[in-house]
C-alpha positions as CSV (number, residue, x, y, z in Angstrom):
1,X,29.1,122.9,18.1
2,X,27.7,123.5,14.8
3,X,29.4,122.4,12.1
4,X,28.8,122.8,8.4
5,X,30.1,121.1,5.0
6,X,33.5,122.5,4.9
7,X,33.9,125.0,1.7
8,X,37.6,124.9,0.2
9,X,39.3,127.1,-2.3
10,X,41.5,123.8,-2.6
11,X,40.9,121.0,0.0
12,X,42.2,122.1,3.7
13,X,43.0,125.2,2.4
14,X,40.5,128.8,3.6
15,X,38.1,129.8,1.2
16,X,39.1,133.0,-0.6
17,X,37.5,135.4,-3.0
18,X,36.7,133.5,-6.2
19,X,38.6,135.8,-8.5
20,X,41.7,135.1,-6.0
21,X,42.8,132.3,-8.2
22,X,42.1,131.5,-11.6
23,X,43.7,128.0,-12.0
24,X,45.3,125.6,-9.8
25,X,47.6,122.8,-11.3
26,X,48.7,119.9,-8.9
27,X,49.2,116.4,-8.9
28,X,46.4,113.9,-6.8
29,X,48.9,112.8,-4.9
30,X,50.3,115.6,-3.5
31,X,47.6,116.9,-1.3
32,X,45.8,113.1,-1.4
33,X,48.8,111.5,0.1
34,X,49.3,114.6,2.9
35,X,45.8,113.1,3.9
36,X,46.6,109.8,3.9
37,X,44.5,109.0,0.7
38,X,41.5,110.3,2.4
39,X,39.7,113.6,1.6
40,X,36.7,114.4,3.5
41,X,33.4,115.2,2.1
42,X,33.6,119.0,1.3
43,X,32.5,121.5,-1.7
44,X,34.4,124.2,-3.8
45,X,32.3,127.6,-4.4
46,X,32.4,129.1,-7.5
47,X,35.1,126.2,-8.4
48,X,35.2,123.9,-10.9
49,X,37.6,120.4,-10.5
50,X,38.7,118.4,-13.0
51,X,41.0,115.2,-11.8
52,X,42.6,112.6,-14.0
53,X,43.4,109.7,-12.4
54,X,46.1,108.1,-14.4
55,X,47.1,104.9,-12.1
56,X,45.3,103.3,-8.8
57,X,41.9,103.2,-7.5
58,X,39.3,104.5,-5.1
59,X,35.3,105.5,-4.3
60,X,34.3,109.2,-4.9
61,X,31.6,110.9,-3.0
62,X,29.7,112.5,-5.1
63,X,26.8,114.5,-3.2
64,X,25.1,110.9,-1.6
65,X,26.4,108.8,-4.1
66,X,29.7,106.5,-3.4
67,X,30.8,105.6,-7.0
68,X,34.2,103.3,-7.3
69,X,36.4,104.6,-9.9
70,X,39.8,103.3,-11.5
71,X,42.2,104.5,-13.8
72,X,42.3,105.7,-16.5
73,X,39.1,107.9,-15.6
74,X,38.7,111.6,-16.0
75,X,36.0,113.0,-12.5
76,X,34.2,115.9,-13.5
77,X,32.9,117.6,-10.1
78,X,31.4,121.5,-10.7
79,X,30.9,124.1,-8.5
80,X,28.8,123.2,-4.7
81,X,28.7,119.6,-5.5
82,X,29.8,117.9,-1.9
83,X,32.4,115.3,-2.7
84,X,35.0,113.3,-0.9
85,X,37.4,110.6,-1.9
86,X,38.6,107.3,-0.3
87,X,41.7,106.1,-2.7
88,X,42.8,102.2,-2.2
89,X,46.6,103.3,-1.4
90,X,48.6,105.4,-3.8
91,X,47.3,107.3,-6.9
92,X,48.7,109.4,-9.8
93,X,47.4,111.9,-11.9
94,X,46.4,115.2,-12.1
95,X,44.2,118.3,-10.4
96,X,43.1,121.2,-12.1
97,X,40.9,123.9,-10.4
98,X,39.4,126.6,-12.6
99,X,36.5,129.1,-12.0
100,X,33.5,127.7,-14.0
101,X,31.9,130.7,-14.6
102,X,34.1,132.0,-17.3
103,X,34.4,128.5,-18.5
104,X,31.0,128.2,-18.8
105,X,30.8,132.0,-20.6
106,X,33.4,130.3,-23.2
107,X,31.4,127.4,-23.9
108,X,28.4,128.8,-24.6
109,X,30.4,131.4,-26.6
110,X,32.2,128.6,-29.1
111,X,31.1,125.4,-28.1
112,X,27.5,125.2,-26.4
113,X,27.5,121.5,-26.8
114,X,30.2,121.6,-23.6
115,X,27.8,123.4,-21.7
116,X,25.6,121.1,-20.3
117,X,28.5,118.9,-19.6
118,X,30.3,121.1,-17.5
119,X,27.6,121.5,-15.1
120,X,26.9,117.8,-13.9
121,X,29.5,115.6,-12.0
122,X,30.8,112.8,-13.7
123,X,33.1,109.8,-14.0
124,X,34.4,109.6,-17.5
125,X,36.5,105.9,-18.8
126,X,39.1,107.2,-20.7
127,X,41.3,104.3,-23.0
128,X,44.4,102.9,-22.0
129,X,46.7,104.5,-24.5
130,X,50.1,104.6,-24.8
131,X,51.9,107.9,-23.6
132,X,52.7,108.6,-27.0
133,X,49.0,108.4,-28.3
134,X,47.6,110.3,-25.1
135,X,45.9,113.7,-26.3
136,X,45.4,114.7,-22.8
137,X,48.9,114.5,-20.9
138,X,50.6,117.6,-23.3
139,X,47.2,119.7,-22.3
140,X,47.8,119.0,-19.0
141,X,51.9,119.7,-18.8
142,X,51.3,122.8,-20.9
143,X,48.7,124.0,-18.1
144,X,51.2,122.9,-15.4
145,X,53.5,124.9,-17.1
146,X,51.8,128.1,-17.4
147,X,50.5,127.6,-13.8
148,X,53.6,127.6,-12.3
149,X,56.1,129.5,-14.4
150,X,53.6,132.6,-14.3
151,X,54.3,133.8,-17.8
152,X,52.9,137.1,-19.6
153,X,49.0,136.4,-20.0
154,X,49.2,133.4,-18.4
155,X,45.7,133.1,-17.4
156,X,44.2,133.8,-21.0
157,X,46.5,131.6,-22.4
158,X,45.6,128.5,-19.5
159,X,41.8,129.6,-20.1
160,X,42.5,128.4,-23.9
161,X,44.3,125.2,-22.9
162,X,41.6,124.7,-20.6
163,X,38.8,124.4,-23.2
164,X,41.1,122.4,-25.1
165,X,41.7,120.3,-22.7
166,X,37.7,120.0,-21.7
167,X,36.8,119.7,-25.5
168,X,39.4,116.3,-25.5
169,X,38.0,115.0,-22.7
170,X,33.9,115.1,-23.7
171,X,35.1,113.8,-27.2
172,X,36.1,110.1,-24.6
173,X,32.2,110.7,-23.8
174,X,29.3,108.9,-25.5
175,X,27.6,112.5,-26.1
176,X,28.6,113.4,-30.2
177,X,30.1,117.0,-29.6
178,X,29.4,117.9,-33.9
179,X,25.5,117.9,-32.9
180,X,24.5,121.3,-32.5
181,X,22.7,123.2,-29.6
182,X,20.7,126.5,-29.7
183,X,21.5,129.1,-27.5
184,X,19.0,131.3,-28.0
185,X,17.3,134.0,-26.2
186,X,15.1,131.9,-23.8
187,X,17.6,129.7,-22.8
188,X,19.4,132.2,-21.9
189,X,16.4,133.6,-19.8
190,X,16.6,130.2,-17.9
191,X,20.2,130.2,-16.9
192,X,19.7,133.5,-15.1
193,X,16.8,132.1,-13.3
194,X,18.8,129.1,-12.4
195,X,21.6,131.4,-11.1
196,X,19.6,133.6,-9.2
197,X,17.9,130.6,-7.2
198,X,21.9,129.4,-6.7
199,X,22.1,132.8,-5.1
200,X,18.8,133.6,-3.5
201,X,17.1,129.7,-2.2
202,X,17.7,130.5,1.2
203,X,15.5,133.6,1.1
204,X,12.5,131.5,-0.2
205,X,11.3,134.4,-2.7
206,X,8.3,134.1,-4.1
207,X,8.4,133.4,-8.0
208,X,7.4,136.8,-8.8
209,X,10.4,138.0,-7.2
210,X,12.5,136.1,-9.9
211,X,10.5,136.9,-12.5
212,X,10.5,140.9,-12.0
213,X,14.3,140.9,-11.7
214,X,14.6,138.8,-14.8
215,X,12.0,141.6,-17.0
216,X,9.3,138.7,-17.1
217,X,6.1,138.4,-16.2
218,X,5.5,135.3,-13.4
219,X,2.9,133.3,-16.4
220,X,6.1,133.9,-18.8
221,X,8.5,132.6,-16.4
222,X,6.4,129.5,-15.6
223,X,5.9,128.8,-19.5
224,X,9.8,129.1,-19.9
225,X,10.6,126.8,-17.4
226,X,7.8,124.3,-18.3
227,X,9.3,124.3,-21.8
228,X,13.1,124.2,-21.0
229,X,13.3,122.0,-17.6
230,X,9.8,120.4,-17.6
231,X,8.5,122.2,-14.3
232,X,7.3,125.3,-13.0
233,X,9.4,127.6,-11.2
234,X,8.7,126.5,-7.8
235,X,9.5,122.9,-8.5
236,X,13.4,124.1,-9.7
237,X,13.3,126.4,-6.2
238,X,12.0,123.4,-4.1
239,X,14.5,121.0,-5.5
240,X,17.4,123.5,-5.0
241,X,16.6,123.1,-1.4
242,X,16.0,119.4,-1.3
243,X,19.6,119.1,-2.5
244,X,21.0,121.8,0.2
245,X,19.2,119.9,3.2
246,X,20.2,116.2,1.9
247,X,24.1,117.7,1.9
248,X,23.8,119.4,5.3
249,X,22.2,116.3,6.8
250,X,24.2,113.9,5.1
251,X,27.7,115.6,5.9
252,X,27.2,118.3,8.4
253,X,27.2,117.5,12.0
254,X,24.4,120.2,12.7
255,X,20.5,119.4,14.0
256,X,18.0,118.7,11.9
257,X,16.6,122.0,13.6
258,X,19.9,124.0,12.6
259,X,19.7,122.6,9.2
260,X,16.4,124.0,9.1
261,X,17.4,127.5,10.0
262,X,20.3,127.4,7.4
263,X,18.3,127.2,4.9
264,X,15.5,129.8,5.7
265,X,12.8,127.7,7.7
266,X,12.0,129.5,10.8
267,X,10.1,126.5,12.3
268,X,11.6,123.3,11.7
269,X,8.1,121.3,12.0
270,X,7.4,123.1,8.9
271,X,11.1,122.2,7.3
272,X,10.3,118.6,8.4
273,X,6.5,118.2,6.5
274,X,8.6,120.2,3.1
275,X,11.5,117.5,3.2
276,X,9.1,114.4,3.5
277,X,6.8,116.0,1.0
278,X,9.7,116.4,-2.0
279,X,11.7,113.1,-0.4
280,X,9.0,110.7,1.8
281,X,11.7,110.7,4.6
282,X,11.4,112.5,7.4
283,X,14.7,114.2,7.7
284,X,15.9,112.1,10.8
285,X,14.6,108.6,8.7
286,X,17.3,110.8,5.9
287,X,20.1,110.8,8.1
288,X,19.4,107.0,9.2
289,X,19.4,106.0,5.1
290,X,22.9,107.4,4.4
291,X,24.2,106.1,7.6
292,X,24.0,109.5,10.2
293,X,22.6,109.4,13.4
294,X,20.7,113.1,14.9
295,X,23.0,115.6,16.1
296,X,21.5,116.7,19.2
């Protein structure tokens, strides 16, 4: 039976509609513990998680990389990235789930420096202060608060905690949050590129496809992408489905030839030549490396 990477609103839970929920406030234990300190690789779409682990210790999955973490440590994991977590007995801490679009619309709005941030996993060291001295646990009661007590305008006024909250946490990070970054028209230009091949990979359309529906011409697309991510179109396209086909066959249970028709490759001889060309691993010598054998 095909099976593919589970895709949570919140972990065990059916997906729903992304504007179904706003924010989610919980503690790590809580749903951790109902699992026995063991959460299976799966992904969150449209979904941002932010967890602060304030006592214990584990490994996080974070797409095919198993990264040990202990408190005090903020994770970072965006929107699609497959992750999983294996705690060492009981943790502490906090879980908050917030859509990362209109997080993402805020930060470029009135702090662009966050931006980049909020779009890679990470595992942020945080020091060991004293409750007192601890910026980040009144964020997170106040956003526990207005999560569960539901007052008027509650999700504006958790949206503004949010960023608080975020703009706290980056300033624990080595990245200087006073240096300025430009958000300018071109830039702007590449993140709708970048969301349309989030949307669109599977359909392997041509580049011209993404540059007519963006107003640009194909050469202009190229030179924007060369300029702002250091490769042509294709290359961004290609990777976005290297990435898809290294999660499916690293946490699916589905054949390398059901993979292949998941994302869009009708023969899955050709799906095999395009993953050894962008990886040099066939995709069954793939499965082998992070420890999977073939589904038949």
């Amino acid at each position: 039976m095909t099976k593919k990477i589970p895709s949570y609103t919140l972990y065990g839970e059916p997906a729903q509609p992304v504007w179904h929920e706003a924010l989610h406030v919980e503690s790590i234990s809580k749903r951790s513990g109902f699992y026995n300190w063991e959460i299976a690789p799966h992904r969150h779409d449209g979904l941002l998680q932010l967890l602060y682990l304030r006592s214990g210790s584990g490994e996080i999955l974070l797409d095919n990389l198993r990264t040990p973490v202990r408190a005090p440590c903020i994770l970072m994991i965006p929107s699609q990235i497959v992750h999983g977590f294996h705690w060492a007995g009981r943790v502490e801490g906090e879980v908050v789930t917030a859509l990362q679009y209109p997080l993402e619309s805020m930060a470029q709005l009135l702090s662009p420096s966050l931006l980049p941030l909020l779009q890679r996993p990470q595992v942020i060291p945080l020091p060991d202060w004293d409750q007192e001295d601890n910026p980040l646990l009144p964020l997170f009661r106040a956003l526990g608060e207005e999560y569960h007590h539901r007052a008027r305008d509650h999700i504006a006024c958790s949206q503004a905690l949010l960023l608080a909250l975020l703009i706290n946490v980056f300033r624990q990070t080595e990245a200087d949050p006073r240096v300025p970054v430009v958000v300018n028209r071109r830039a702007h230009q590449i993140k709708q590129f970048r969301e349309l091949v989030e949307v669109h990979f599977k359909s392997h359309r041509a580049v011209n496809q993404y540059a007519e529906e963006l107003n640009l011409t194909g050469a202009t697309l190229g030179r924007l992408c060369q300029e702002h991510l250091g490769m042509p179109p294709m290359a961004v396209i290609n990777a976005r489905l290297v990435l898809e086909a290294k999660r499916e066959l690293a946490h699916s249970t589905m054949s390398i030839k059901e993979v292949a028709h998941e994302l869009g490759f009708s023969d899955v001889g050709y799906f095999s030549r395009f993953f050894k060309k962008h990886t040099d691993l066939t995709p069954s010598d793939f499965r082998v490396s992070v420890g999977r054998q073939e589904t038949e």
